[in-house]
C-alpha positions in Angstrom: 0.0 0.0 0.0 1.3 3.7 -1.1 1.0 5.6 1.5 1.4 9.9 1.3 3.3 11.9 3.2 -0.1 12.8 5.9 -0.9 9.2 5.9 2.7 8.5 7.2 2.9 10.4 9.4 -1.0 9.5 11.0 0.9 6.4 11.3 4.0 7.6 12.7 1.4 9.6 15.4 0.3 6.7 16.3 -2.8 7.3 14.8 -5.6 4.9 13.6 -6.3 3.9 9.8 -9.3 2.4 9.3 -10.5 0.5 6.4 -14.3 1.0 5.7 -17.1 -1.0 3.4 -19.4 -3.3 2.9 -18.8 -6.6 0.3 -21.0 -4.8 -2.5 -18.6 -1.4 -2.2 -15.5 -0.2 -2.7 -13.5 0.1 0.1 -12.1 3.3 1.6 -9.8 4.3 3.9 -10.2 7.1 6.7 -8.2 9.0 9.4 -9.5 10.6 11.6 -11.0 13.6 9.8 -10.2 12.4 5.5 -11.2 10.0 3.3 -9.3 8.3 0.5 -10.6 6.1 -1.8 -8.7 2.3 -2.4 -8.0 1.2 -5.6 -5.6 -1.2 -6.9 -3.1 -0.3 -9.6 0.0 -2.9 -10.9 3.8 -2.1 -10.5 6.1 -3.1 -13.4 8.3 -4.5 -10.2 7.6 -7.8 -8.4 6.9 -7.4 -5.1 8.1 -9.4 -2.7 7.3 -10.8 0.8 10.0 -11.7 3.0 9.2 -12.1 6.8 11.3 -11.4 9.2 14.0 -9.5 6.3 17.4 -7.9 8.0 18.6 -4.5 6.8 22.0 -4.5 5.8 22.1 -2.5 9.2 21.2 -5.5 11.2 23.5 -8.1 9.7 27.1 -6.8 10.8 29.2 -3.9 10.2 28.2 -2.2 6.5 30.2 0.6 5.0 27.6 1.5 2.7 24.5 1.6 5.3 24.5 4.9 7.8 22.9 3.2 10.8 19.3 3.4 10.4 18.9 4.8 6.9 18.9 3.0 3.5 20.5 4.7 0.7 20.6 3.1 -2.6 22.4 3.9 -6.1 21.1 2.4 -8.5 23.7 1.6 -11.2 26.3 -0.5 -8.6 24.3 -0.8 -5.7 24.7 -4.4 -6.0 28.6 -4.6 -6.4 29.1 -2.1 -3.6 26.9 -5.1 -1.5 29.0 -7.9 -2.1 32.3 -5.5 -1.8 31.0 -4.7 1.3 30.1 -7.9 2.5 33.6 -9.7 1.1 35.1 -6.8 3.4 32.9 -7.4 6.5 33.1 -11.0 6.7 36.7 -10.7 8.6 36.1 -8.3 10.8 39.7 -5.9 10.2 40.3 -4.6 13.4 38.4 -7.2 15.7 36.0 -4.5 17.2 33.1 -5.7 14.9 31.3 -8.9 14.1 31.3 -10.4 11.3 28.5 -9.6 8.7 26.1 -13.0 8.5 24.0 -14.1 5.7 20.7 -15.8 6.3 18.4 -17.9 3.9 14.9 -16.2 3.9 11.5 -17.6 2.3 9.7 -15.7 0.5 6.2 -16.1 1.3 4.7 -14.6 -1.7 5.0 -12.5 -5.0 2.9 -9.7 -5.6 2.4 -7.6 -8.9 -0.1 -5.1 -7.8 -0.2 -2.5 -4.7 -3.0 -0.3 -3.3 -2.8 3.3 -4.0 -4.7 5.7 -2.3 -6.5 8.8 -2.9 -8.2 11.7 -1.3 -12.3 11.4 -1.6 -15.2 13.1 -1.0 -16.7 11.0 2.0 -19.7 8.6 1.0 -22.6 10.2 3.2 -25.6 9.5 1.6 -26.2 6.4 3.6 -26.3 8.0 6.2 -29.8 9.7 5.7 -30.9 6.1 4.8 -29.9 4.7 7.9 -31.6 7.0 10.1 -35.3 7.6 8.2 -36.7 4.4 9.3 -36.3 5.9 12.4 -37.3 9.4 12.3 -38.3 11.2 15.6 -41.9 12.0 15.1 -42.6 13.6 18.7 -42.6 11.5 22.4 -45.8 10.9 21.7 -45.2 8.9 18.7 -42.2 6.4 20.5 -44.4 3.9 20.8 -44.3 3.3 16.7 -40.5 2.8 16.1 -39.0 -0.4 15.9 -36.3 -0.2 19.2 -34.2 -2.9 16.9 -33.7 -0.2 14.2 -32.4 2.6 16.4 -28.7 3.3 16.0 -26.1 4.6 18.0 -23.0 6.2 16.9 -20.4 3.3 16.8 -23.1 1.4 14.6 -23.5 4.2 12.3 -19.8 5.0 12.4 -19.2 1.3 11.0 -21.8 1.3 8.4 -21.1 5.1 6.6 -17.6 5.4 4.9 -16.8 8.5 6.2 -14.3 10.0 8.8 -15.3 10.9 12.4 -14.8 14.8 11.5 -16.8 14.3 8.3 -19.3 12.3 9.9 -20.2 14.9 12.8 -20.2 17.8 10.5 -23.0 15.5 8.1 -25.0 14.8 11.4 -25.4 18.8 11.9 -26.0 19.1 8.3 -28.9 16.6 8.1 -30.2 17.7 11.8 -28.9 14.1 13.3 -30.3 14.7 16.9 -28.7 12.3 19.8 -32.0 11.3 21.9 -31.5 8.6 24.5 -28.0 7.7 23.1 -29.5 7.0 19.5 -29.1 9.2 16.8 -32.3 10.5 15.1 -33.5 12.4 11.9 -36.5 15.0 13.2 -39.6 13.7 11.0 -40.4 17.1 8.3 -43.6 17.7 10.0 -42.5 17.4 13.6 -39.5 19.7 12.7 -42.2 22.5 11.7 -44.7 21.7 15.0 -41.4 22.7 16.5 -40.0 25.7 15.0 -43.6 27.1 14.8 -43.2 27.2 18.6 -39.5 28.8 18.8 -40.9 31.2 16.3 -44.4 32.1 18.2 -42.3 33.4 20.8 -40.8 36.5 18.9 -44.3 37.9 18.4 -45.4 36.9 22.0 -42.6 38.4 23.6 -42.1 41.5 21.5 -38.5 40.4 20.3 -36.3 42.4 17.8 -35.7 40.0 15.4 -31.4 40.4 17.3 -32.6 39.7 20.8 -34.0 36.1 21.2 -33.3 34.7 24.3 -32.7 31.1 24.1 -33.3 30.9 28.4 -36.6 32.2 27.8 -37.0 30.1 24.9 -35.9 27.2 26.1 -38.4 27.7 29.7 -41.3 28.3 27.8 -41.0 25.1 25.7 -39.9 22.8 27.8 -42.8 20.8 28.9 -43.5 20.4 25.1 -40.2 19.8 23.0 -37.8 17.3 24.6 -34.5 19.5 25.3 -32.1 17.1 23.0 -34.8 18.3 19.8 -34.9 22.1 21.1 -31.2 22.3 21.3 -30.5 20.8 17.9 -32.8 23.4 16.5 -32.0 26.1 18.2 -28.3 25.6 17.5 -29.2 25.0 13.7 -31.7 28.1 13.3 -30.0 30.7 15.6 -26.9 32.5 15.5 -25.2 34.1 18.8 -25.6 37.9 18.2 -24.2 40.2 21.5 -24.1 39.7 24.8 -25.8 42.7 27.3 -25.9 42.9 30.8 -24.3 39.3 30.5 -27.2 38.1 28.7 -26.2 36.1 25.3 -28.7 37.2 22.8 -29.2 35.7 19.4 -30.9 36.5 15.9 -32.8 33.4 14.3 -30.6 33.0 10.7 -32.9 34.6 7.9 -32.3 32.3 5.1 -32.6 29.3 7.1 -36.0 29.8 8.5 -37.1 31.5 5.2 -36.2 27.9 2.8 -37.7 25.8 5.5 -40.9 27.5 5.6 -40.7 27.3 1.2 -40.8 23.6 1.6 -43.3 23.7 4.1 -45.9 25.4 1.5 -44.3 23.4 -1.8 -44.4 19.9 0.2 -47.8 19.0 -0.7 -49.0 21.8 -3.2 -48.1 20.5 -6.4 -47.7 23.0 -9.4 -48.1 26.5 -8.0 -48.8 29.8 -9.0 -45.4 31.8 -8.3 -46.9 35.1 -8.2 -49.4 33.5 -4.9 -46.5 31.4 -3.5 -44.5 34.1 -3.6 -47.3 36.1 -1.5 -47.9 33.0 0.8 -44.3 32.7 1.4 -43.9 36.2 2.7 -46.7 35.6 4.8 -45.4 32.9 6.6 -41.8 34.2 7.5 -41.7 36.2 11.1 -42.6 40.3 10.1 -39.1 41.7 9.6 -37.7 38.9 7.8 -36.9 39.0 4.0 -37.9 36.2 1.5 -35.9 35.7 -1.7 -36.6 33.7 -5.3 -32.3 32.9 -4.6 -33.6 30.7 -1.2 -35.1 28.5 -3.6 -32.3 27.1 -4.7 -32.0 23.2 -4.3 -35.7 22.8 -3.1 -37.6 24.3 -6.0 -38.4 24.9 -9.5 -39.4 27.6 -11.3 -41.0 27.7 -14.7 -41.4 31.1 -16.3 -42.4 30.4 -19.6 -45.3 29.2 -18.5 -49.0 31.3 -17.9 -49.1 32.1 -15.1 -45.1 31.1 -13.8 -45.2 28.1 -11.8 -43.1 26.7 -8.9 -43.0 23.0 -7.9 -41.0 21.5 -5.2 -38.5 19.5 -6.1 -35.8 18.7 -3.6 -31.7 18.1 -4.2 -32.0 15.0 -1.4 -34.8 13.3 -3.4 -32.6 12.3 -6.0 -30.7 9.3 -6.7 -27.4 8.8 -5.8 -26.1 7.5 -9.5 -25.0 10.3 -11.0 -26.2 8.9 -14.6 -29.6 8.2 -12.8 -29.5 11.6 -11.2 -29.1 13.4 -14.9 -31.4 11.1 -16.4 -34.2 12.1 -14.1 -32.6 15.9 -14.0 -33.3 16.3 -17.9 -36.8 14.6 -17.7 -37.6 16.9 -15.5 -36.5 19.8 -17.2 -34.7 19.3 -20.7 -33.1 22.7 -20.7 -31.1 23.9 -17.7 -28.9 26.9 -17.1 -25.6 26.0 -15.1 -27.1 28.0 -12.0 -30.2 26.1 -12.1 -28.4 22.7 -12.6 -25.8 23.4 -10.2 -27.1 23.1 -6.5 -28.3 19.2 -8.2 -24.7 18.0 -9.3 -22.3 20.2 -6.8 -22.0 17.7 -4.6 -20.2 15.4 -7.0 -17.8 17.8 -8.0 -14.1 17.3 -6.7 -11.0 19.8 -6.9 -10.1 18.4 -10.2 -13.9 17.7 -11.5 -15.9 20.9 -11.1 -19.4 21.6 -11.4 -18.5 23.0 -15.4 -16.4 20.1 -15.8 -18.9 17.1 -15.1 -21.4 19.0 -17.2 -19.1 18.9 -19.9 -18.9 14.9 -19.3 -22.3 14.7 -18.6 -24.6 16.6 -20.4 -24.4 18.8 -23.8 -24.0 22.7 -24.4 -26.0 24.6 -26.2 -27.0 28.5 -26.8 -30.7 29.4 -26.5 -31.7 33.1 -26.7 -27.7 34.1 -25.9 -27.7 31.9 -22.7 -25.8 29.3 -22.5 -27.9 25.9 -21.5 -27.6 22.2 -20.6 -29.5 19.3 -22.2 -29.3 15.6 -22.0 -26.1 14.0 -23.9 -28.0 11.2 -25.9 -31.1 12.7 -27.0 -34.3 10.8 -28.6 
């Protein structure tokens, strides 16, 4: 196995490498905090394995060996060996030993190593593992199968992803740790609950820069276990200023604005932009600011129709086959702009593959009325 120069020296921390997958993928390899994909390339040279092999180090005085290091030339490397070992078998002076040669067996030949790259981590079974078990409210528990809960060593094993990668996907998906377990918050339940955090600005007269989480966190305690209230809070609020010694926080605008767009798209069908755009406003807490941009991921938006349209349709709904994902991508909508497209495909797109890049592998260019649009490769 080829190993980089960070990868060394994890090892030479003393750090753990651990190998990661299951028999129908391809295995990884993660540190604590990167990924790197396996794969397994041939070598022109056999390689081979001796056990228990002595550097010229350990087998008696070696003029061409500086203690621990090995330093090879390679056009008389071999010659300077046997000089060396004709001149160490009589020790000249009596203050060394003699060099001694050993017969080793070599266990095995090998024409291929495993080389190893930096990844993206694989995280999108992670969301599978936790839906079957999606917090729907306490009183709901009763409902979920106590087999299928997961705690974090199980879902560490089964997602092929560092630890760091792994905890920054858990706050990116909402992952809350009730009872030891980790949990997704069911969509509806997650709305019962921000409905309440966000009911309090207009009952306690808060600038939209001075919620207080104490107050919050008092007045919904007897109806949102703290685990769930903290997770949100955390995810929707941002620590503003401190006053009096009193942390005060502002709830994050484009957050709470997207969330409450799927709210109305989830079940609406087709609908009129011009009214969504109205009932959207509506729903956000007075002082906050809707924008088309928010929609990004979550919606689309059809303005050639009469009247303009919008329809939910959500990045995380997608397959995870790239070739599946652009199939469905251009049945959905045969034409796309690269801003349209993008918040669909960013999250394959590497350091050396970028969004531009896999659209060029993917999909083909064309110009329609001086913009520059994507349709599907193959067309019928």
């Amino acid at each position: 196995m080829q190993l980089d120069d960070n990868l060394l020296q994890e090892i030479e921390n003393g750090k753990s490498l651990v190998f990661k997958g299951h028999p129908d993928e391809n295995v990884v390899l993660c540190t604590e905090d990167k990924t790197y994909d396996v794969k397994e390339a041939e070598t022109s040279n056999s390689l081979l394995l001796v056990p228990n092999l002595l550097y010229a180090a350990l087998t008696g005085g070696d003029e061409t060996t500086n203690n621990n290091s090995m330093e090879w030339e390679s056009d008389n490397s071999f010659d300077k060996s046997n000089s060396s070992l004709n001149k160490s078998n009589d020790s000249d002076d009596g203050t060394r030993e003699p060099r001694k040669i050993e017969f080793k067996d070599i266990a095995n030949t090998f024409f291929t190593y495993y080389e190893l790259k930096p990844c993206k981590p694989r995280l999108s079974k992670l969301r599978k593992l936790l839906e079957p078990t999606a917090y729907q409210g306490p009183e709901l528990e009763y409902a979920v199968s106590k087999d299928k809960l997961l705690d974090y060593d199980a879902i560490f094993e089964q997602v092929q992803a560092s630890q760091a990668e792994l905890n920054t996907e858990f706050d990116k998906i909402q992952a809350v740790n009730i009872d030891g377990y980790y949990r997704l918050l069911e969509f509806d339940y997650e709305f019962r609950v921000l409905s309440y955090m966000l009911d309090l600005i207009e009952e306690n007269s808060w600038p939209l820069n001075r919620i207080s989480k104490e107050i919050t966190f008092e007045s919904l305690k007897d109806l949102v276990p703290r685990p769930v209230l903290e997770s949100l809070f955390r995810y929707y609020t941002t620590e503003i200023h401190k006053e009096d010694g009193i942390q005060y926080y502002q709830y994050k605008q484009d957050k709470v604005c997207r969330f409450l767009a799927r709210v109305l798209l989830k079940s609406a069908g087709k609908f009129n932009f011009a009214e969504f755009l109205q009932a959207w406003r509506d729903s956000v807490p007075e002082g906050m600011t809707t924008n088309e941009t928010l929609l990004s991921g979550i919606a689309l938006v059809d303005k050639s129709s009469t009247p303009q349209v919008v329809w939910g349709f959500s990045e995380s709904d997608l397959p995870d086959d790239i070739n599946e994902r652009f199939k469905i991508l251009f049945q959905t909508k045969p034409k796309w702009t690269v801003d349209e497209i993008s918040p669909y495909i960013e999250s394959y797109a590497t350091e050396k593959l970028n969004v531009n890049a896999l659209l060029t592998k993917y999909a083909r260019a064309s110009t329609q009325d001086g913009v520059r649009v994507f349709s599907a490769k193959h067309m019928k």
